[in-house]
N, C-alpha and C positions, 0 to 999 in steps of 0.2 A: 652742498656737494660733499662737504666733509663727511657728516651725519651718515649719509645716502653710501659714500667709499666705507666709513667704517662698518656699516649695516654689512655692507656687500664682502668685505676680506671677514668680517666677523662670522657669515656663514662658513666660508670655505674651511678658515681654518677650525673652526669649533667641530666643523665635519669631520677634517682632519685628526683632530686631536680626540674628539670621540672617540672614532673608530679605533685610537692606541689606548685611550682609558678616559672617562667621564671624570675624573678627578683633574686633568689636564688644566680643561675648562675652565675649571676656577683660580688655579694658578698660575697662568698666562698675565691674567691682567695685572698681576702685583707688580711687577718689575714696569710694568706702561703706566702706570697709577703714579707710580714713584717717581718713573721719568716725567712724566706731566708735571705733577706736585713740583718738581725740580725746577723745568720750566718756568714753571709760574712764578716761582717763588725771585727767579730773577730777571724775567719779562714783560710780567704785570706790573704798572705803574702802580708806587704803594697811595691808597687813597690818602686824602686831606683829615686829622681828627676834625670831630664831628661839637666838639668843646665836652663840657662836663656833662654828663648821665649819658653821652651819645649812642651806648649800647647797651640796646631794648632784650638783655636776655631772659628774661621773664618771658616776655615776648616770644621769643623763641623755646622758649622749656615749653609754654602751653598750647605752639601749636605745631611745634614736632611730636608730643606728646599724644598729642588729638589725632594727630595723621598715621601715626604710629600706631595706637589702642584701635585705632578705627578699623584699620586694613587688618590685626590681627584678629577684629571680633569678629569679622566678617570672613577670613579665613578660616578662622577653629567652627564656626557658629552649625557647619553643618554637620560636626562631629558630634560637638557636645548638647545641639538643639537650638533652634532659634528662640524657642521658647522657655529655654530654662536660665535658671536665674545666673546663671557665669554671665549668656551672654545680655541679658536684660542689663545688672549692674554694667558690663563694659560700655555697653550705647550709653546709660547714664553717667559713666565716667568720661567717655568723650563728649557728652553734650555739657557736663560741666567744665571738663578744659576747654571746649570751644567760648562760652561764656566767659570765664577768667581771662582769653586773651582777650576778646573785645572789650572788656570792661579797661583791662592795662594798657590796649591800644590805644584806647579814646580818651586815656586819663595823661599818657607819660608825654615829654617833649618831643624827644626823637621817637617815634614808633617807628617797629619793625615794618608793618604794612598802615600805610595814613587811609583808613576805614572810607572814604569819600572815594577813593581811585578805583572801588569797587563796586561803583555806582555809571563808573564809564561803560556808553552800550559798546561800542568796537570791542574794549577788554574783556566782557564779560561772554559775548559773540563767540571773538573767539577763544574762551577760555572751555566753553563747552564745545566747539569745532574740535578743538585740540583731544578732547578728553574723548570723544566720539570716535576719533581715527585709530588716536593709539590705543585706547581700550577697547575696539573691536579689533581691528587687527592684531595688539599682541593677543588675543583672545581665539582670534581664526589659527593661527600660527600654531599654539599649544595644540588644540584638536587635533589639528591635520600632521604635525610633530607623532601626537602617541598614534593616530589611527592607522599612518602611510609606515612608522618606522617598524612600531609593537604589533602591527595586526596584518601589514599587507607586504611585511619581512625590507620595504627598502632598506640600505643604510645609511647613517648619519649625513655622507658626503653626496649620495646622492639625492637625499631631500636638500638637500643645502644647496646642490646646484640646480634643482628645478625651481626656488623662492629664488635665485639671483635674478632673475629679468626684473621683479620689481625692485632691488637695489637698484641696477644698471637704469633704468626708467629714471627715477629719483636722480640721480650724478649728473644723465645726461640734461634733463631739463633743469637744472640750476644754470643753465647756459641763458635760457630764453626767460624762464621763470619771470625774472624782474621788466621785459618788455610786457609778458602780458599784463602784467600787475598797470602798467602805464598806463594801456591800452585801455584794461577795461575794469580795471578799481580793482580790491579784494572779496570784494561779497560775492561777485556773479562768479569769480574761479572758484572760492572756497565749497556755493554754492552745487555749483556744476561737478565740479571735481569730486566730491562727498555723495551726489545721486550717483556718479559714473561706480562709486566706489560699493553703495549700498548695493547695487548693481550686481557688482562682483560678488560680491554674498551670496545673494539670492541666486543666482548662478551655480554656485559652489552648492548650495544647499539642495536644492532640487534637481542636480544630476548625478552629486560625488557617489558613486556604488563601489562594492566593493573591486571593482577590478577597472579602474580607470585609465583613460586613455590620458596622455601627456596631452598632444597636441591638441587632440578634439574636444577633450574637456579642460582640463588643469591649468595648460597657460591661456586660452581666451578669459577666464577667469582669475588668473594672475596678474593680466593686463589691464581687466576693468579695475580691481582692486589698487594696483600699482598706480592709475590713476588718480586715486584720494591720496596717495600722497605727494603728487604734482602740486597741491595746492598747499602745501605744508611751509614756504615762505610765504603766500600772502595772507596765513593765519597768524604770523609770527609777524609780518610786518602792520598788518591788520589793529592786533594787541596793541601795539607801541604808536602806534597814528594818534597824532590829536594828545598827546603826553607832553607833560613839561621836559625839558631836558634832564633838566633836575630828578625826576623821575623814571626814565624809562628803565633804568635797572632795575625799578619796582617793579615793574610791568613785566619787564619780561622775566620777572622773579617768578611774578603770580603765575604766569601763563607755564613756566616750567615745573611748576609745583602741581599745579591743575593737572597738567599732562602725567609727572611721575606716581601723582597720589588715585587721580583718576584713573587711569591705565590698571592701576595695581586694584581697583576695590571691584572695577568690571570683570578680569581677570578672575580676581576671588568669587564674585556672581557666578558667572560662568563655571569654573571648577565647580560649583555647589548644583547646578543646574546637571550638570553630566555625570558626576558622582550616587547622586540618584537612578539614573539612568539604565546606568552601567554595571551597577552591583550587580556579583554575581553572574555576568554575560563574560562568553569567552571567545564563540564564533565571530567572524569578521562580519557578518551579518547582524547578528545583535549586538554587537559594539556599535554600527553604524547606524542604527534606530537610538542607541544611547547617547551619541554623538549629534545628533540630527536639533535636540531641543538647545544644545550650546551655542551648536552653529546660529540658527534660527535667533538667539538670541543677540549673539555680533551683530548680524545684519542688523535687527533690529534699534540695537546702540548706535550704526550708523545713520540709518534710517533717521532719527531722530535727531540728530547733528545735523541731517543735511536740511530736515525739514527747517529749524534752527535757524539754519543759514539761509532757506528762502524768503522764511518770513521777515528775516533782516532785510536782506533786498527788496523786498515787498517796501517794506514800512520806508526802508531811503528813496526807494521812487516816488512816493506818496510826497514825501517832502520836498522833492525838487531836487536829489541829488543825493552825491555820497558823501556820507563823514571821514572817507578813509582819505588818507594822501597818497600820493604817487609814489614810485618806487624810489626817486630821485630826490625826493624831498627826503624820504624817512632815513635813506642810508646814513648820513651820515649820525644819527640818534641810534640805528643798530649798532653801528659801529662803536658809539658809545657805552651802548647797553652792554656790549660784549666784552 
C-alpha cells in the first residue's frame, strides 16, 4: 500500500514539478531521503554483531560491481556497438566479478548471499516474476512518457494523471491482497495477474495510434496492465515462503535486487530496441512504428514471466500441492524481513 501511495503522489507531483522545471524532480527526494535515513537511523532496531569476519565486503565490492558494469555496458552498448571491443571487455569484466563473488561466497564464513538459497524454486519463481513486472512496465511507462508527452504535445501532469488508476488499483487492493493469497496460494495470482498484465500490452500495442482515445483505448489497457501488479504481494510473499527465519532478509534482499537490477537491464534493452527505430523519425506517425518494436518487446518480457509462473503452477499441481504458505503464516517472517 505504501509502494502503490508513493507510486501514486510520485506522479502527481513529479507532474507538478516538471511542469515548473525537470530539475525539481531530482531535488525533491533529498530532503525525504534524509528524513528516512533520520528515521531509520532511530527506529530501526540496531542488528546483533555477527562475531569476527562478519562483513562480507568483498562480497559486496564484486557484485555491486557486476550489477553496476552490467547495466552500464548494456546501456552505452548501443552507442559504442555491441560488437566492439569496449563492450566485449565490459561483459568479460562482469563475467569475471560475477565469478570472484561466487568463488568468496562459497569460500568466506559469513557470506553476503549463502549460494544454496538460490536454488529455492519459490525464490527463484519469483525472482524472475518480479524482474518480468517491473522491467516491462518501467519499460511501457518510458515509451508512452516520450511518445504521449514529446510527440502527442500532452503535459507532464496530465500523463501523470491518466497512469494514476494503476497506482489507485495497487493501494486499494493491499486491503484484500492477503485474503486472496489464503484463498488460493501465490502461484495461481501471480500466475493470473502477469497473463491479465501481458494482456494489457498487447492491447496497448496493437491499438495505441497516434491520436488516442483515453477511455476507449488507454484506461481498458491501464486497467489490464494495473492488474499485474495486484499480484505484487504474493510475489514478495511467495520469495520469502518456505525460508528460515534466519534468512528471509536474504530473500527478500535477493528478490529486491532482482527487481532493481532487472528492471534496469530490460529498460536499457528496450531503449536500445527504440533507438534504432527512431533515428532520424520526427512525425508522430514514424515515431510510433519506432516505438511499436519496444512496446512489443515489454509485452513480451511480460509474456515470459507469466509463462514462468504457469509452468510453476503446472509443476506444483503435478506434485500434489503448493510450496507457498499462506498469507498468515509468512506475515510475521515479512515483518521480520522488513
Amino acid at each position: 500500500m505504501f509502494g502503490a501511495g508513493g507510486y501514486s503522489s510520485g506522479l502527481l507531483f513529479g507532474g507538478l514539478m516538471t511542469g515548473v522545471g525537470w530539475r525539481w524532480t531530482f531535488l525533491l527526494p533529498v530532503p525525504i531521503a534524509l528524513l528516512a535515513l533520520a528515521a531509520a537511523w532511530v527506529l530501526i532496531p540496531k542488528d546483533k554483531p555477527v562475531g569476527e569476519g562478519g562483513h562480507d565486503f568483498v562480497g559486496a565490492l564484486t557484485s555491486g560491481g557486476a550489477m553496476l558494469l552490467l547495466v552500464y555496458t548494456v546501456v552505452t552498448a548501443p552507442e559504442v556497438g555491441w560488437a566492439s571491443t569496449r563492450t566485449i571487455l565490459s561483459f568479460i569484466g562482469v563475467a569475471a566479478l560475477l565469478a570472484a563473488f561466487v568463488l568468496v561466497e562459497s569460500r568466506i564464513a559469513h557470506p553476503l548471499i549463502r549460494l544454496g538459497i538460490l536454488r529455492k524454486p519459490t525464490l527463484l519463481r519469483a525472482s524472475i516474476a518480479i524482474v518480468a513486472v517491473g522491467g516491462s512496465y518501467f519499460s511501457w511507462q518510458f515509451i508512452v512518457t516520450l511518445f504521449l508527452q514529446d510527440n502527442l504535445g500532452w503535459s507532464p501532469l496530465e500523463l501523470a494523471l491518466a497512469l494514476l488508476p494503476i497506482g489507485l488499483m495497487v493501494t486499494l487492493s493491499a486491503v484484500f491482497s492477503h485474503k486472496l493469497v489464503d484463498r488460493f496460494g501465490t502461484s495461481p495470482i501471480i500466475a493470473v495477474t502477469m497473463t491479465v498484465m501481458a494482456l494489457g500490452y498487447l492491447m496497448f500495442v496493437l491499438r495505441l495510434d497516434t491520436d488516442p482515445s483515453y477511455l476507449g483505448m488507454l484506461l481498458p489497457a491501464l486497467i489490464l496492465i494495473g492488474v499485474g501488479w495486484i499480484g505484487f504481494p504474493a510475489i514478495n510473499i511467495q520469495a520469502t515462503s518456505g525460508i528460515d527465519p534466519d534468512e528471509q532478509g536474504l530473500a527478500a534482499g535477493v528478490l529486491q535486487t532482482s527487481m532493481q537490477v532487472g528492471a534496469a537491464i530490460v529498460l536499457a534493452v528496450t531503449t536500445a530496441v527504440i533507438a534504432s527505430g527512431t533515428q532520424g523519425s520526427t512525425s508522430p506517425t514514424a515515431m510510433l512504428d519506432g516505438y511499436r518494436p519496444g512496446l512489443a518487446f515489454a509485452a513480451a518480457v511480460c509474456a515470459v514471466g507469466a509463462l514462468v509462473a504457469l509452468l510453476g503452477l503446472a509443476a506444483e499441481r503435478r506434485q500434489g500441492g503448493d510450496d507457498d504458505l499462506d498469507a498468515s503464516e509468512v506475515e510475521p517472517e515479512l515483518a521480520s524481513a522488513a
